[in-house]
Every structure is written in structure tokens, then in C-alpha cells.
N, C-alpha and C positions, 0 to 999 in steps of 0.2 A: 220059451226063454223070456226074463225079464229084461227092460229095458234098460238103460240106465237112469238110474234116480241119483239127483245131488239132495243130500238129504238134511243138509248145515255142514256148519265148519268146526275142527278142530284146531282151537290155540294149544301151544307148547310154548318152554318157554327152556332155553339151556343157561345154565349159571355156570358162575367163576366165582370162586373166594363170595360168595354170598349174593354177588350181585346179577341180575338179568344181564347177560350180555348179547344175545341173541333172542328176537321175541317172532314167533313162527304161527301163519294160520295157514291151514290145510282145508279142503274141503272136503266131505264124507261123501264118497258116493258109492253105489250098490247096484247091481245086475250082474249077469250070466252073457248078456252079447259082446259079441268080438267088440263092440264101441268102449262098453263097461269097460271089458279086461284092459285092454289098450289105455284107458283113461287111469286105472286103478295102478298101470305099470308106469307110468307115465310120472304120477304124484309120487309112489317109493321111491324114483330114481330120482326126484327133486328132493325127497327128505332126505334121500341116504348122501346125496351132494350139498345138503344145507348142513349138514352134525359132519360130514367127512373134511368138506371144503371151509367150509361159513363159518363153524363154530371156531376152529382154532385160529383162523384169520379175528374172530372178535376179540376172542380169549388176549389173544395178541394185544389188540389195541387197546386194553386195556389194559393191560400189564402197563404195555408206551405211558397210558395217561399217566397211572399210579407213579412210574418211575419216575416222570417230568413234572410232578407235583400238579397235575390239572385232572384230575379224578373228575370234580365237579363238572368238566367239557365234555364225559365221557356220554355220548349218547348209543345206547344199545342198536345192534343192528336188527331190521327188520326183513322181514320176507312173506308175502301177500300171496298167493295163489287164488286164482277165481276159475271157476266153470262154470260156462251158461250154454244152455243147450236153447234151438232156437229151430220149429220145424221151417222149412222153406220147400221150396218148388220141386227142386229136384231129390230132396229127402232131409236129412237131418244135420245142422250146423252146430260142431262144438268147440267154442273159443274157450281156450285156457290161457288166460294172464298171468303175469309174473311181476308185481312189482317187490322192487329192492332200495333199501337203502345200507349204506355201509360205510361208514366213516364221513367224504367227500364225494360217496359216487351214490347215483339215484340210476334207476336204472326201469323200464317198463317195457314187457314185451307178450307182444300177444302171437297166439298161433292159432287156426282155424285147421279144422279137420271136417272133412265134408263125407258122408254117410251115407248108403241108403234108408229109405224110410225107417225099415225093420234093424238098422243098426248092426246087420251083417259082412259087408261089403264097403271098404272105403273106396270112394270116388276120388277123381282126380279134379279139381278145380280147372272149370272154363276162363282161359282169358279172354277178358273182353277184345273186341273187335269196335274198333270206328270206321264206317264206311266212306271214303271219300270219297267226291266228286270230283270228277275228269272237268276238266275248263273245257270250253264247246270251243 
């Protein structure tokens, strides 16, 4: 099985009436292990909620501008996705970020998924522990 590879990113860009209203980066990634697929299903379901959800909330605000005669204020929304894979102790760390912007909201959200080595197997994240001391 291949691992998973982030191999670059893919820009997109959806219009309205000629203009970028929506400006979109994705990351390419590639392999056959259960990390791969899970990370590959993971990004469709953030594109299919960026063009299903995202785009016609733009589309929208834009119209708003045009009708309120402030075109010129209109700034396209965006949507960032990142993956960094990262080997550690217990096996394989993949943070998937989300930054957003959209009209008045910014929005930034990350999520770790914890692996085994071979990218087979997810793990469950250890919470940490602080050991306290007893007063004598």
C-alpha cells in the first residue's frame, strides 16, 4: 500500500456575473491507505460544502453589494485547506486546517487525526495527565 502523499495544492476559483466571488485552495493528496482515503473523503466533503454552502452565500453577497451600489467593498470569500503529516512517537500525526474568510467572519480550525505508523489504524488521542503532589 502507498502512504499518503500531499503532493501541492489545487486553486479553484467560482464566479458570478464575471466576477471571482469565491476563491478556493485544496490540497492534492495520493495513496491507497485507510489515512489516504479518509483524508481524500475528508477534502470532497469540504469541496462539495464550499460550491453547495459557500458559493451561493457569496454569490449572494454579492448581488447585496451590487444592489447597495458598493460593488467596489465587495471582497471575494475565501477557503484555505492545509495538510501536514508529521511522523511522532506513537505513529503518524495529520493536521488538516481550515481557514475562512466571508464577508465579516474569519474563521480558523484545525483538527489532528493520530495514526499508526503504517497509516492503517486510527488511534485515539492520549490525554495528558499532571501528576499532583499530596501536601505531607
Amino acid at each position: 500500500m502507498e502512504n499518503l502523499q500531499i503532493t501541492g495544492s489545487t486553486r479553484r476559483s467560482i464566479r458570478c456575473a464575471g466576477n471571482i466571488v469565491l476563491a478556493a485552495e485544496f490540497p492534492t493528496v495520493s495513496g491507497d491507505t485507510p489515512a489516504a482515503v479518509h483524508t481524500e473523503a475528508l477534502l470532497a466533503a469540504l469541496w462539495k460544502f464550499t460550491e453547495s454552502v459557500l458559493a451561493p452565500r457569496a454569490e449572494q453577497a454579492l448581488l447585496n453589494a451590487a444592489k447597495a451600489g458598493q460593488l467596489f467593498a465587495f471582497r471575494p470569500y475565501k477557503i484555505a485547506v492545509k495538510v501536514e503529516k508529521k511522523s511522532i512517537k506513537r505513529g503518524v500525526l495529520l493536521s488538516l486546517s481550515l481557514s475562512f474568510y466571508g464577508g465579516e467572519q474569519e474563521s480558523l480550525v484545525t483538527r489532528n487525526f493520530l495514526w499508526q505508523a503504517d497509516e492503517t489504524l486510527r488511534l485515539r488521542a492520549r490525554k495528558s495527565r499532571k501528576k499532583t503532589q499530596k501536601n505531607a
